[in-house]
N, C-alpha and C positions, 0 to 999 in steps of 0.2 A: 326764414324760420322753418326748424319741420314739423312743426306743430306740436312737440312732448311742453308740458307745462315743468318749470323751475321750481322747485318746493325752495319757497328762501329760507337762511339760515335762523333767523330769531325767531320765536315763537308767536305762534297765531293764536288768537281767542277761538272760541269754537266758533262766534257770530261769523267774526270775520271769514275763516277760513269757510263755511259755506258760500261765505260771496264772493270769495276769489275761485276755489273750485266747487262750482258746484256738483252734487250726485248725478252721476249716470243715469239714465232712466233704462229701467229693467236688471240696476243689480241687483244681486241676493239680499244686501245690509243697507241701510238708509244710515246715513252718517249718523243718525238716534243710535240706532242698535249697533253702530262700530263703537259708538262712543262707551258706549253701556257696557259691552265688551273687554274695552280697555280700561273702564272705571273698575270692573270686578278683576281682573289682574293685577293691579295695580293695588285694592285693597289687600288680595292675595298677599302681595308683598309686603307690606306691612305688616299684617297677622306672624307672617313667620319671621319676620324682620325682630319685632317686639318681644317674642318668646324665646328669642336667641339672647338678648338681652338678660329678659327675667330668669334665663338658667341655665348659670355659667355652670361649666365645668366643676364636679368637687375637687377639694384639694388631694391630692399628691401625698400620701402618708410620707413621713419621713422614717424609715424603720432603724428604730436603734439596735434594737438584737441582730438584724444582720450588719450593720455596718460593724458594731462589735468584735462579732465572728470574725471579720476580713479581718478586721486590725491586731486582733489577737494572734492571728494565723500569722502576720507578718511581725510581728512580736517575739514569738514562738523560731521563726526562723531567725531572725536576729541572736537572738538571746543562745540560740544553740550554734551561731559562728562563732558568740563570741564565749562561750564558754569552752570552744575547741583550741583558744588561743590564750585558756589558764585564767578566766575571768565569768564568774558563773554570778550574772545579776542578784543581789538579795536583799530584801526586805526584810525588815524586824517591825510588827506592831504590838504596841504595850497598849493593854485595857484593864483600865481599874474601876470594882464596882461591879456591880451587877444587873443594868440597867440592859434590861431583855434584847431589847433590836441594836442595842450595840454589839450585843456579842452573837446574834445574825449577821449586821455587816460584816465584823470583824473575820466569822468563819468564812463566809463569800472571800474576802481577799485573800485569808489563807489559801483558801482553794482555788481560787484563780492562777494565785504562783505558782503551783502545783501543776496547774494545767498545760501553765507555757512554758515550762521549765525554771521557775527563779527558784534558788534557794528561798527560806523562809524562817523566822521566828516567831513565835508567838508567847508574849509573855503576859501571863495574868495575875493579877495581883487584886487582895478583896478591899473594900470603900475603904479600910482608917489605913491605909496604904500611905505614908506621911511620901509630900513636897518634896520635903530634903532627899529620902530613898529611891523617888521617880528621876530628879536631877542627877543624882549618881549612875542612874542605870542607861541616863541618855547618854550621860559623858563616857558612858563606856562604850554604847554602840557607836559614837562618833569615832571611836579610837578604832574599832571593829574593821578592819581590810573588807573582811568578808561581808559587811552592810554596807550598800549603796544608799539605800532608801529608809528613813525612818518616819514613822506613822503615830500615833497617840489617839487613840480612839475618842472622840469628844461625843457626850460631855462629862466632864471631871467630877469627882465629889464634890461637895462646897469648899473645902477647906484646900484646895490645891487650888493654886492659879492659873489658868490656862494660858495666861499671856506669858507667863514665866519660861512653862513649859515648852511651847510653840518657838519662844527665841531662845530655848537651850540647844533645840537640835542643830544641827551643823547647816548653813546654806548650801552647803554644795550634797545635803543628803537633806534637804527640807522639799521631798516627792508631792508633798497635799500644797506646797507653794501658798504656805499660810503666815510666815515669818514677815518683818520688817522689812528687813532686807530683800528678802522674794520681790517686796512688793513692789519697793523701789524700781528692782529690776526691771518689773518690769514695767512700770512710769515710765522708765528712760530707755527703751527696748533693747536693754541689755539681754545676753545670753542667759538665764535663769529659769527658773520651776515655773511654768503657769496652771496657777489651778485647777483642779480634773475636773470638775464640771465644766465653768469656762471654756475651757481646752474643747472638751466635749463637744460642747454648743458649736464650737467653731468646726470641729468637722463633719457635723449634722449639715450645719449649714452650705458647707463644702461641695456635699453631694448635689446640693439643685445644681449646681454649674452655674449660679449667679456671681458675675462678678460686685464685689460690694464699694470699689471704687465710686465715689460719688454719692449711694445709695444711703436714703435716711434712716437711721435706725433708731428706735427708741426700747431704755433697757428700763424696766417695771422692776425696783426694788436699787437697794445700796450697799447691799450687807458686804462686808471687807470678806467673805466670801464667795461671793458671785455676781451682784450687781455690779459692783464696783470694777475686779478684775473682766468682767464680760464687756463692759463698756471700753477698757483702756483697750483690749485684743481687736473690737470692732474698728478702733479708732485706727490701730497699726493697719488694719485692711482696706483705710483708706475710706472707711465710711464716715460719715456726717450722724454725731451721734447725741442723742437726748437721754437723759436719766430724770424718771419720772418716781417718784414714792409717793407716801402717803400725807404729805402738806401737799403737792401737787393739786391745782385745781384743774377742773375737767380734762380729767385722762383722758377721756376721747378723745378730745382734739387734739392731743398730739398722735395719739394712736393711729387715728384717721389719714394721717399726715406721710405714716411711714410705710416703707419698706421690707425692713425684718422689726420684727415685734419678738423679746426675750420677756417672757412674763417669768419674775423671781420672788412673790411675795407670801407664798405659802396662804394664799385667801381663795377659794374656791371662785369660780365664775368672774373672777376678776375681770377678763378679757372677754365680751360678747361678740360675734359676728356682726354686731351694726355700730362695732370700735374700730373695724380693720380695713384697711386699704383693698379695693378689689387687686387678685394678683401678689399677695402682700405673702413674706415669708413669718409663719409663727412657730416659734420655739418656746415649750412650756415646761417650767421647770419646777412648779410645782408638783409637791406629794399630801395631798389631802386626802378626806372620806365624806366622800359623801352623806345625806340622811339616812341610806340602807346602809353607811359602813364600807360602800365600795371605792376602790380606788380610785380616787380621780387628781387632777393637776388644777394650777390658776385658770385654765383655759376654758370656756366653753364650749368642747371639741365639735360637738354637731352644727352649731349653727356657725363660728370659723371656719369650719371645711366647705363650706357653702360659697364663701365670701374667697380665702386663701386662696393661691396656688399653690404651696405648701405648708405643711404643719407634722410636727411631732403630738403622738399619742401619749396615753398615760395610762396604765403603764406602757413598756414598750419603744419609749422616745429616749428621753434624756437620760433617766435612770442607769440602763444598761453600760452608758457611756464612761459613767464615773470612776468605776473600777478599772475599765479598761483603758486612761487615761492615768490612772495610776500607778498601770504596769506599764507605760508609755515612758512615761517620767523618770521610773525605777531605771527602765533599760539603756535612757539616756545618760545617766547620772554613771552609769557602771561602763559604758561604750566610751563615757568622757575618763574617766581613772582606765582605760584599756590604754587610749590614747595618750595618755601619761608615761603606761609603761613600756 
């Protein structure tokens, strides 16, 4: 032997290990104060261990106004190839009535085509605007070379139908992807219009660089315009998907559960931060007011962003998207009759 003592591999009690080695005489620490030592290091690590824990990372805004921007811009190129090759995308929206933030939205779209170069109509017509005279003026923009895309500002006066309306316009120029047939489409992932919100939501989601293969999602609402087509689009991506509404019993616990979280139910604070998956993606597609009148979504954004690693604002998120999904649609619809001719 040369004499160095073997530290064995499994661990020693402190008893023990004074009785196998015991202290030097005349070192500076007595096996007390080594130990004391390494007990206050060791708490050390925990203290910060535990605070790293309690506070995670905020979430990751998801910004709709600029991804907008991008896509409009590549829009905008598109649209002016193909109007150098005798095909200049164009939209026609009819609004009837007078019903204030309709004819808000409806300037925004005008002026959007404008921005990206589509052609454009706008036709307006006042509430005793008869069924019969709106079906004639669809079947004529169907018949229209120069309309790709046709639009009907919703919501209707009482006396028109909107389901009427909706399956008057043409499928192959039904841009809002609100039609039967749309819908169909896309159940069966056929080539067709998918909804501009929907649509939207999916290239918000896009930007994290999550793949959604596998990933649980659950979509907050039903409505045959957004719960519904949001959940069929998640499902093409391969996600594992839940639709949750208002017979649902504790939301949470599906919420808890998922993934990406699509709140669509137009009820404020629907969605709390102690609903969501740590890590979890939230897309909030509500437009509400709060008690001051301020803009807000389904979402609870402040205490979500706590819990999330991504999330869309309100304003700011979803919103921006809509429009810009239904110049998306337009310039498909027109790129597809390009390739016709």
């Amino acid at each position: 032997m040369d004499g160095t003592r073997k530290i064995p591999s499994f661990p020693l009690s402190r008893e023990r290990r004074n009785e196998r080695f015991p202290p030097k005489l005349g070192h500076k620490y007595d096996n007390d104060a080594r130990q004391a030592a390494r007990d206050t290091v060791w708490r050390a690590y925990n203290f910060v261990f535990v605070i790293s824990l309690e506070s995670p990372m905020p979430a990751q805004t998801i910004d709709g106004v600029k991804l907008s921007q991008q896509l409009r811009g590549d829009i905008a190129a598109r649209a002016a190839a193909l109007t150098a090759r005798g095909v200049k995308p164009g939209l026609a929206v009819i609004i009837v009535g007078d019903d204030p933030a309709s004819h808000v939205y409806v300037r925004n779209k005008v002026k959007a085509c404008g921005d990206v170069g589509f052609h454009s109509v706008l036709e307006k017509y006042d509430a005793d605007f008869s069924e019969a005279a709106l079906l004639d003026r669809i079947a004529a923009l169907n018949a229209d070379p120069a309309i790709h895309g046709i639009l009907v500002q919703m919501p209707l006066p009482k006396h028109i139908d909107p389901s009427k309306v909706i399956e008057a316009i043409a499928t192959t120029k039904d841009v809002d992807g609100y039609s039967v047939l749309s819908a169909g489409e896309l159940m069966t992932g056929l080539d067709g219009f998918r909804p501009c919100t929907p649509y939207g939501c999916m290239k918000l989601i896009e930007t994290t660089g999550v793949d959604l293969r596998g990933k649980h999602a659950v979509v907050i609402g039903r409505s045959n315009t957004v719960g519904k087509p949001m959940a069929l689009l998640l499902l093409q991506a391969n996600a594992t998907v839940t639709i949750c509404h208002s017979a649902t019993p504790d939301l949470a616990y599906h919420t808890r559960q998922a993934d990406i979280v699509v709140a669509a139910v137009g009820r404020r604070n629907t969605l709390t931060g102690d609903m969501v998956k740590p890590g979890a993606i939230v897309i909030d597609v509500g437009i509400n007011r709060d008690e001051n009148g301020k803009l807000c979504g389904d979402v609870d954004f402040a205490s979500v962003a706590e819990v999330a690693a991504h999330a869309t604002p309100v304003p700011g998120g979803v919103g921006p998207m809509t429009i810009t999904m239904l110049l998306m649609n337009t310039l498909e619809a027109a790129e597809r009759v390009a390739g016709r001719v």
